[in-house]
C-alpha positions as CSV (number, residue, x, y, z in Angstrom):
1,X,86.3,71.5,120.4
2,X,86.3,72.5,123.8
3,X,87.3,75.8,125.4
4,X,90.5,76.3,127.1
5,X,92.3,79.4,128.9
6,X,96.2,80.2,129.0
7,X,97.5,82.4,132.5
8,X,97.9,85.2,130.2
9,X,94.3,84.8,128.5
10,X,93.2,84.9,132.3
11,X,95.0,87.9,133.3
12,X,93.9,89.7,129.9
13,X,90.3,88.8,131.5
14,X,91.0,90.6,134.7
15,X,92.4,93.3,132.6
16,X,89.4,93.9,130.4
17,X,87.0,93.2,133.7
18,X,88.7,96.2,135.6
19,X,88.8,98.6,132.2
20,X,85.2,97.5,132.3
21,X,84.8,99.1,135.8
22,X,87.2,102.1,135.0
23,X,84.2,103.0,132.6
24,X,81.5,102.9,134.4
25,X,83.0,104.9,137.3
26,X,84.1,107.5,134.3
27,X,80.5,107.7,133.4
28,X,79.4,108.8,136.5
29,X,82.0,111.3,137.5
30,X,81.0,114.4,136.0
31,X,84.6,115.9,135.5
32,X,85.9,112.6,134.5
33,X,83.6,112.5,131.6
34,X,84.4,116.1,131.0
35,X,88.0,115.5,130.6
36,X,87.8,112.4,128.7
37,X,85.1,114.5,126.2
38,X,87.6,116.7,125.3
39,X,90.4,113.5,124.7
40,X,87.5,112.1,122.0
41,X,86.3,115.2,120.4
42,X,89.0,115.9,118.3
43,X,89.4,114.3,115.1
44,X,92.7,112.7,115.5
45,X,92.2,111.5,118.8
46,X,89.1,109.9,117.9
47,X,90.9,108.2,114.5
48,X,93.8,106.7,117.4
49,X,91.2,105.6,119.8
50,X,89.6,103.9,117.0
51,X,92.7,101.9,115.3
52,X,93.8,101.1,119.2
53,X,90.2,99.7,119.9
54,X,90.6,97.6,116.4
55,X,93.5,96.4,117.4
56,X,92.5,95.2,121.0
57,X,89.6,93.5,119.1
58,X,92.2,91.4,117.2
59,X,93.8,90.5,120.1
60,X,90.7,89.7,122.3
61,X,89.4,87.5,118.7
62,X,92.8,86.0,119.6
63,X,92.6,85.3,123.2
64,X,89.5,82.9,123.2
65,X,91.3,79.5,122.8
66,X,89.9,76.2,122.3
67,X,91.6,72.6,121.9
68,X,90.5,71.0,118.5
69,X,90.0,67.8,118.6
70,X,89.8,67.7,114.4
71,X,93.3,67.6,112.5
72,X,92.1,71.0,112.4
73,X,94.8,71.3,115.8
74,X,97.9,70.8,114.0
75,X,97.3,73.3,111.7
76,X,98.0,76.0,114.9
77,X,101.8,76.2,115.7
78,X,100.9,76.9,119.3
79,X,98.5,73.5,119.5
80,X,95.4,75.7,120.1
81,X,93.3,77.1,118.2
82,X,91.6,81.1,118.4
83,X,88.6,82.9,117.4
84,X,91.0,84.6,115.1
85,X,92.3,81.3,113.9
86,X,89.2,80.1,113.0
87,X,88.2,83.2,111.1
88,X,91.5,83.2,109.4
89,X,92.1,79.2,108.4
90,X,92.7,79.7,104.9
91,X,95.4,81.0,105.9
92,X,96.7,78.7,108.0
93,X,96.1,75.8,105.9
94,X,97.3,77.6,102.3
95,X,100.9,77.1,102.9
96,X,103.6,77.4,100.1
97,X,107.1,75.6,100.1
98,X,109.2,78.8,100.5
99,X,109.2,82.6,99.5
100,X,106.5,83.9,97.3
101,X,105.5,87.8,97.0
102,X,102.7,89.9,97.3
103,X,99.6,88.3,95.4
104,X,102.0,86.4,93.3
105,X,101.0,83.2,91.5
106,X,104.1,81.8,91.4
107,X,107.3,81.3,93.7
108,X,110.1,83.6,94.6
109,X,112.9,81.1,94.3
110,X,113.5,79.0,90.8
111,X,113.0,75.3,91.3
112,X,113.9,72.3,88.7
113,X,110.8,71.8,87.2
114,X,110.4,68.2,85.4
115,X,108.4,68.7,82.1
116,X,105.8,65.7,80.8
117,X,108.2,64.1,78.3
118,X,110.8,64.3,81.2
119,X,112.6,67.2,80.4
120,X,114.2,69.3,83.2
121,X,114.0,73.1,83.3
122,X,114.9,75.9,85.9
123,X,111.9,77.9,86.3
124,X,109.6,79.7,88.7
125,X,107.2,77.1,89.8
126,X,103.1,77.7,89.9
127,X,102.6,77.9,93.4
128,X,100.3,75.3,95.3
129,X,97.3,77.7,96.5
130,X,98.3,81.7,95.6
131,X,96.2,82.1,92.5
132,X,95.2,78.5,92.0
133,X,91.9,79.0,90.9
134,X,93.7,80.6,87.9
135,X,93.5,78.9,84.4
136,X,95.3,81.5,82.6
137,X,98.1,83.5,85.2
138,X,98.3,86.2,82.9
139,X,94.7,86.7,83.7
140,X,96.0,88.1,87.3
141,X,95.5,91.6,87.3
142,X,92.0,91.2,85.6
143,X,91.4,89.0,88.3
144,X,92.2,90.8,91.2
145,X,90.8,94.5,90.2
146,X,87.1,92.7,89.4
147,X,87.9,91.2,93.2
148,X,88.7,94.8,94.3
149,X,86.0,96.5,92.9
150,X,83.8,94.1,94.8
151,X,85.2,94.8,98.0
152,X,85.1,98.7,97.7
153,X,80.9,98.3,96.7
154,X,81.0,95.8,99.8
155,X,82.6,98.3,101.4
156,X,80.6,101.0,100.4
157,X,77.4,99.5,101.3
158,X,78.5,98.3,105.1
159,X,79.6,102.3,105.5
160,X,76.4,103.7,104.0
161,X,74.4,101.6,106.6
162,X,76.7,102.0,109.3
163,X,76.9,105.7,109.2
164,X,73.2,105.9,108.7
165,X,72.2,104.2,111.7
166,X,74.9,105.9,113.9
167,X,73.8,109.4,112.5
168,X,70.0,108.6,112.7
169,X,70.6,107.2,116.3
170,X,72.3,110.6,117.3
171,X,69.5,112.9,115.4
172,X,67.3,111.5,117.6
173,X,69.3,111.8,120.4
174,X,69.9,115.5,119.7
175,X,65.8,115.7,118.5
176,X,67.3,117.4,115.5
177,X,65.8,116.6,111.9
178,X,67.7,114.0,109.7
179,X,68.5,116.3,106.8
180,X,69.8,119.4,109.2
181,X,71.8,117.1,111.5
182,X,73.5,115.5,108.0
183,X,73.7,118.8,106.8
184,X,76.3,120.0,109.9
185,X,77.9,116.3,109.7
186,X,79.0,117.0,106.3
187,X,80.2,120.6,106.8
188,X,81.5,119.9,110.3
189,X,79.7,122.0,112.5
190,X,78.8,119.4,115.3
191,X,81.1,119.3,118.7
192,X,81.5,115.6,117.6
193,X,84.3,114.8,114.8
194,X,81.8,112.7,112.7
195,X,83.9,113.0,109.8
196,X,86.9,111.7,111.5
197,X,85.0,109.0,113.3
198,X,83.0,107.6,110.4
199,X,86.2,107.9,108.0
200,X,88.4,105.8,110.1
201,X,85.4,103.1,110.6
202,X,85.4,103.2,107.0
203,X,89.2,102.5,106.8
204,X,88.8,99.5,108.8
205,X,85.5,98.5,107.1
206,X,87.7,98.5,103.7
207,X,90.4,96.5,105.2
208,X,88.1,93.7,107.0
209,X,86.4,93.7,103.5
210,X,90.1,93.5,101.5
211,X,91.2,90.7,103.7
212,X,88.1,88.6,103.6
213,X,87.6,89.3,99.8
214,X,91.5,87.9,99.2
215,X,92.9,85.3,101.6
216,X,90.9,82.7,100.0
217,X,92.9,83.4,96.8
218,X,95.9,84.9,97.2
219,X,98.7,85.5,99.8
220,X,97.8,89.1,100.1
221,X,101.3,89.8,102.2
222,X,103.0,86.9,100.7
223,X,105.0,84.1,102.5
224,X,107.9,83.5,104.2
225,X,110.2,81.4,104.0
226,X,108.5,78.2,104.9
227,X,105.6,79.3,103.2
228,X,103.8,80.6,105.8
229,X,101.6,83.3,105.3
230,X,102.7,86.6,106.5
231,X,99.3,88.2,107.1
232,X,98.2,85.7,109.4
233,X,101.6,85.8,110.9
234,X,101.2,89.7,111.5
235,X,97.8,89.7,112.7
236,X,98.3,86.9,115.4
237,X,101.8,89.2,116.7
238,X,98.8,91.7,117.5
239,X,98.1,89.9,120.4
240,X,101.9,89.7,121.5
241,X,102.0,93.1,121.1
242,X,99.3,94.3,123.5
243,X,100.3,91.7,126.2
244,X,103.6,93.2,126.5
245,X,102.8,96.7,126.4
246,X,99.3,96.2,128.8
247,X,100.7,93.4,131.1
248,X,103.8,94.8,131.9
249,X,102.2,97.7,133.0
250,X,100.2,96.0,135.8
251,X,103.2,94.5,137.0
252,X,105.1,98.2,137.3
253,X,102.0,99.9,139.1
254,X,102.0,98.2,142.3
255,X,105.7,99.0,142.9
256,X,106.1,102.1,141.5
257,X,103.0,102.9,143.3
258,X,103.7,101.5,147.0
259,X,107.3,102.5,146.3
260,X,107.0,105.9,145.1
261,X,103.9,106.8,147.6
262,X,106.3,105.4,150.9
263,X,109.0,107.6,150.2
264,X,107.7,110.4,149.7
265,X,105.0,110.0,152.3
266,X,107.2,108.5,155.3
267,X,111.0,110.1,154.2
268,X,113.4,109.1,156.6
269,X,115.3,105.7,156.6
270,X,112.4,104.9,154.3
271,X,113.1,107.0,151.8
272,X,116.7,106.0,151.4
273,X,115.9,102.7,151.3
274,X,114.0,103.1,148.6
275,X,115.9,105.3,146.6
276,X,119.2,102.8,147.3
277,X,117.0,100.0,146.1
278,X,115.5,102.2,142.0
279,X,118.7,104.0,142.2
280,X,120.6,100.7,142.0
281,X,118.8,98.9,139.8
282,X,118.9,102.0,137.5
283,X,122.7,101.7,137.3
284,X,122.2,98.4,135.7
285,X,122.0,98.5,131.7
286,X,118.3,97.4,131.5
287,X,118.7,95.1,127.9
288,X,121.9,93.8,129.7
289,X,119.8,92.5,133.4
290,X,116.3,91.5,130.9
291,X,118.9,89.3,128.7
292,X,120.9,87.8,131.8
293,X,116.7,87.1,133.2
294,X,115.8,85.3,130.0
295,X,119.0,83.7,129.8
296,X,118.5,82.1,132.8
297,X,115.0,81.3,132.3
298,X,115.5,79.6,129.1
299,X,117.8,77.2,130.9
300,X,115.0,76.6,133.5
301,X,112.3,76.0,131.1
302,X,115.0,73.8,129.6
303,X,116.0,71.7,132.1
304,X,111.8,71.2,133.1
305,X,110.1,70.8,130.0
306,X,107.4,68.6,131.6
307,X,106.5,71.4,133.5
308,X,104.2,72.6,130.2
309,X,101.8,70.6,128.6
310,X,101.7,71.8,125.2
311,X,103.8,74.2,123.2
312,X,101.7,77.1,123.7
313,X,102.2,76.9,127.9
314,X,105.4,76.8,127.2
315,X,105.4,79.9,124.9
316,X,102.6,81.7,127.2
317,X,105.0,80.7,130.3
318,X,108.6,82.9,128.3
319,X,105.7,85.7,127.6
320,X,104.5,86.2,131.4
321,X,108.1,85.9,132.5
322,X,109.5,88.5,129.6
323,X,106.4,90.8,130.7
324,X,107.8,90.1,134.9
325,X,111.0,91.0,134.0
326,X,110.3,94.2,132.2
327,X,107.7,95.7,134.8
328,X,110.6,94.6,137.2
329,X,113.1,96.6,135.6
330,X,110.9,99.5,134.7
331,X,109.1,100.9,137.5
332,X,112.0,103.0,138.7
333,X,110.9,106.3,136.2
334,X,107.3,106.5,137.5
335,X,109.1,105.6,141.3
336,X,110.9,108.4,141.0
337,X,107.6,111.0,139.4
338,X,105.6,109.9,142.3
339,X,107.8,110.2,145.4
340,X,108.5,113.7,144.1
341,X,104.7,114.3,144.0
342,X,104.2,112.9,147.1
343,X,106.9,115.0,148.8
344,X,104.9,118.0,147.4
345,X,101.5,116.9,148.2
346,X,102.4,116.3,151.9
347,X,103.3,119.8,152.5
348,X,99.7,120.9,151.5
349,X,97.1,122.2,154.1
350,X,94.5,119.7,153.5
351,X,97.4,116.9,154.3
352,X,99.0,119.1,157.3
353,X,95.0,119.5,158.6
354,X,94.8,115.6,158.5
355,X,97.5,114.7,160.2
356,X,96.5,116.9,163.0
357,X,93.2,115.3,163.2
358,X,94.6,112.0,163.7
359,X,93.8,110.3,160.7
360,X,96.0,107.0,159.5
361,X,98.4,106.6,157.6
362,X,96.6,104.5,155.3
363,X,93.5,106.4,154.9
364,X,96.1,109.5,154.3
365,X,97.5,107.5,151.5
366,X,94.4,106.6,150.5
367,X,91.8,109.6,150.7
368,X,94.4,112.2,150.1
369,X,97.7,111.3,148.3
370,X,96.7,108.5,145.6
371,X,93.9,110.6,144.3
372,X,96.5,113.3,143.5
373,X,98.8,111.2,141.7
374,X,96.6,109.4,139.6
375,X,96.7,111.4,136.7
376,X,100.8,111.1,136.9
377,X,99.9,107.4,137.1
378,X,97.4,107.2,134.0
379,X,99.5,109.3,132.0
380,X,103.1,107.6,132.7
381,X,101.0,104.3,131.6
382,X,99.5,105.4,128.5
383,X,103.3,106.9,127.8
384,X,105.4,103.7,128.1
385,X,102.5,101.8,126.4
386,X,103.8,102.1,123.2
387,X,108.2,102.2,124.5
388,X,107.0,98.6,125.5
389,X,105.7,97.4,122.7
390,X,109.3,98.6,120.7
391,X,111.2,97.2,123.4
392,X,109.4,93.1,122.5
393,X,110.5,94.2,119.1
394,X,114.3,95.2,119.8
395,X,114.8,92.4,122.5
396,X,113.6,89.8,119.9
397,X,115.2,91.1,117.5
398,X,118.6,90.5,119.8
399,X,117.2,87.4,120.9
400,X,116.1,87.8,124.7
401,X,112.6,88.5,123.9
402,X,109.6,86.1,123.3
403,X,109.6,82.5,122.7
404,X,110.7,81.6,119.2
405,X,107.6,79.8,118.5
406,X,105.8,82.6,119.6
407,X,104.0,85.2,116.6
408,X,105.7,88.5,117.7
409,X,107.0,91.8,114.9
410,X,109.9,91.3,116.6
411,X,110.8,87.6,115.5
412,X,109.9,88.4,111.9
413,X,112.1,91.4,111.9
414,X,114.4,89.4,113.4
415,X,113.5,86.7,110.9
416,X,114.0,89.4,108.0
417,X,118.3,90.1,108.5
418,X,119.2,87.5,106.0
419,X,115.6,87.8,103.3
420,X,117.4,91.7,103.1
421,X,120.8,90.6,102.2
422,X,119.1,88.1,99.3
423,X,119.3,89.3,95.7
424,X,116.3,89.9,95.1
425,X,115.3,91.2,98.4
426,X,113.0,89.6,100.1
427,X,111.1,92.9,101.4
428,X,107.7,92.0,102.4
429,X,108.1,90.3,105.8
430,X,109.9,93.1,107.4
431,X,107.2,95.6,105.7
432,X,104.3,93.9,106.9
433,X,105.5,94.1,111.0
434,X,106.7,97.8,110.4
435,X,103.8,98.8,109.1
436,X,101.2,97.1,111.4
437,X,103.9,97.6,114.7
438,X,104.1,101.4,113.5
439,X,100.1,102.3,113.2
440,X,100.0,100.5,116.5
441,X,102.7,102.6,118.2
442,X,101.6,105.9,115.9
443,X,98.1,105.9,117.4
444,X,99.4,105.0,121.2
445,X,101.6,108.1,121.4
446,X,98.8,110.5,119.7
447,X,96.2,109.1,122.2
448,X,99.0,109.3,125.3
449,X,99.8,112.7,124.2
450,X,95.6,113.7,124.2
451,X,95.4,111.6,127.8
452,X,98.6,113.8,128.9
453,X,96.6,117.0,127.6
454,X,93.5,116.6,129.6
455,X,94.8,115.2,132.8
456,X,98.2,117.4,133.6
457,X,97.1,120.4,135.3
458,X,99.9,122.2,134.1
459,X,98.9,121.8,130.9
460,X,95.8,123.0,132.1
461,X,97.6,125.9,134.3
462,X,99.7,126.8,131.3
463,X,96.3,126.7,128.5
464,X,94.7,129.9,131.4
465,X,97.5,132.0,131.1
């Protein structure tokens, strides 16, 4: 097993590198940390910032790649294998032949079933792995609530310790006693949302615990139809997810930024250059100009399939390029926010005063105006976070989005048109990437909306009337 990086494992590096440095210059900035206290001492900002950071730990688990050199590799539809992978091979390797449901034991679909004195009948068949360690399927139930209670003491126990060490390490922070601190914890008289913060670790305690505690028995979200399992199919479109939504927003800053900045800064022929150039591209329908983009880069991939070694290149390649395409096409809004900040800025005295000092351009731009406009900047990006992450789902959905061999929500909802239109419906697929894609983009608008909160001043100007 060796280790192994794709372009956008690399670029998620840089990513996590410069959040890495965003927090440490947060820590020193008094008003920084001020602002982002107030963003993670509420209760339901701190249960968002808590499912997002879950979820960016699933899709870092699935981000270090290694080559297996055991038949192990195969297993992997990409051709590589994850941290996440190996954590989750049961489910890999527990496959079905087609459609089974929910912690079912036997298949969806009726199959001709040959009997030992070689008699034919049309029956549900026992499935190959899904409760396979059952003698006696009517057992099932029995089974799986002796499992569950397991889990919830597991569960119990990692909380209990958890919580005591995080509430003993902050008594002695505060140099409070155990039983008063625990005493205002549990009544909810400390700044900190303790009961918000420890529930929702519990909640993700539980699930860790539920999933660990089943896949090695059952197919706790079923299969599709292939027989894959749709758990470890969800899970792994976690990563997709966030490198749409994170990605694509690195590509937008630096023109929206140099763009927006220019115009506003410079006016002039500038400025209606600039304004030709978003107000143009605005005109164009933006699903019709992303699906004419991918159109055209299928046919190149196409036409130079050596260019990839493996199928995962070539499915990290169509991911880059959808996330290129959309920062391309969607850095005319926060344009637009920024040149009409910048117009405003430049007519203040502390801009006026340095022109007539004879400062630069640049360290104008740079000293005066950027400063300004970051918090349009942060906010606009924590905004479109989670429009991003529903437009991968509604572009796969039509077709133009991500690589077909790529995990995504949107291929299995896309995947999901027909199972709906079977009798019985085939529900389970399409729940599993609504649920998982909606707690995702729930928890990104309720933490954009605390970011927006803190760093507006108007909302700041308006809160002092």
């Amino acid at each position: 097993m060796t280790f192994t990086t794709l372009w956008s494992d690399v670029l998620i590096y840089i990513l996590l590198f410069l959040s890495f440095v965003l927090i440490v210059q947060i820590v020193k900035q008094p008003h920084l940390r001020q602002r982002w206290r107030k963003i993670l001492y509420k209760p339901l900002n701190i249960t968002a910032v808590i499912v997002l950071s879950f979820y960016v730990f699933i899709g870092l688990l699935d981000t270090i790649h290694f080559k297996e050199t055991t038949t192990e590799a195969h297993l992997n539809t990409n051709g590589m294998v994850s941290v996440l992978d190996k954590l989750l091979m049961p489910l890999i390797v527990n496959t079905e032949k087609t459609y089974s449901a929910p912690f079912a034991t036997h298949a969806f679909v009726k199959e001709n079933i040959k009997l030992p004195d070689d008699g034919v009948i049309r029956d549900y068949p026992r499935l190959k792995f899904g409760g396979a360690h059952l003698k006696d399927t009517t057992l099932k139930w029995q089974d799986i609530g002796k499992r569950f209670t397991q889990i919830i003491l597991q569960t119990l126990i990692l909380w209990a310790a958890f919580s005591v060490l995080m509430l003993f390490y902050a008594c002695r922070k505060h140099k409070i006693s155990w039983e008063e601190y625990s005493a205002k914890v549990l009544h909810g008289q400390m700044a900190f949302p303790w009961r918000a913060f420890l529930g929702t670790i519990g909640l993700i305690i539980f699930f860790v615990c539920f999933t660990r505690g089943f896949m090695d028995y059952y197919h706790i979200l079923g299969t599709n139809e292939v027989g894959e399992d749709v758990l470890y199919q969800t899970l792994k479109s976690i990563r997709t997810g966030l490198v749409i939504g994170t990605l694509t927003t690195l590509i937008t800053l630096p023109f929206a930024i140099l763009f927006g900045i220019m115009a506003g800064y410079f006016r002039g022929r500038v400025d209606d250059a600039i304004q030709y150039v978003y107000t143009t591209l605005s005109s164009i329908p933006a699903v019709l100009l992303i699906a004419a983009a991918v159109l055209v880069l299928q046919v190149v991939m196409d036409n130079h399939s050596d260019w990839f070694e493996t199928v995962a290149h070539r499915t990290d390649a169509r991911l880059l390029a959808l996330c290129a395409i959309l920062g391309i096409t969607s850095w005319t809004g926060l344009c637009r926010l920024l040149r009409g900040e910048t117009l405003k800025i430049c007519e203040m005295d502390f801009v006026l005063a340095a022109r007539s000092l004879g400062s630069s351009h640049g360290a104008i731009i740079l000293k005066h105006l950027l400063p300004n406009v970051f918090h349009i900047i942060l906010i606009t990006v924590v905004l479109d976070f989670s429009g991003l992450v529903l437009a991968e789902a509604v572009l796969s959905y039509v077709g133009v989005g991500v690589d077909p061999a790529s995990f995504s929500w949107g291929t299995m909802i896309n995947s999901a048109r027909l199972e709906m239109a079977r009798q019985p419906v085939v529900w389970w697929c399409l729940a599993a990437a609504f649920v998982f894609m909606f707690v995702l983009v729930l928890a990104a608008n309720i933490f954009s909306d605390a970011v927006r909160d803190a760093f507006d001043p108007r909302a700041h100007l308006e809160g002092n009337k």
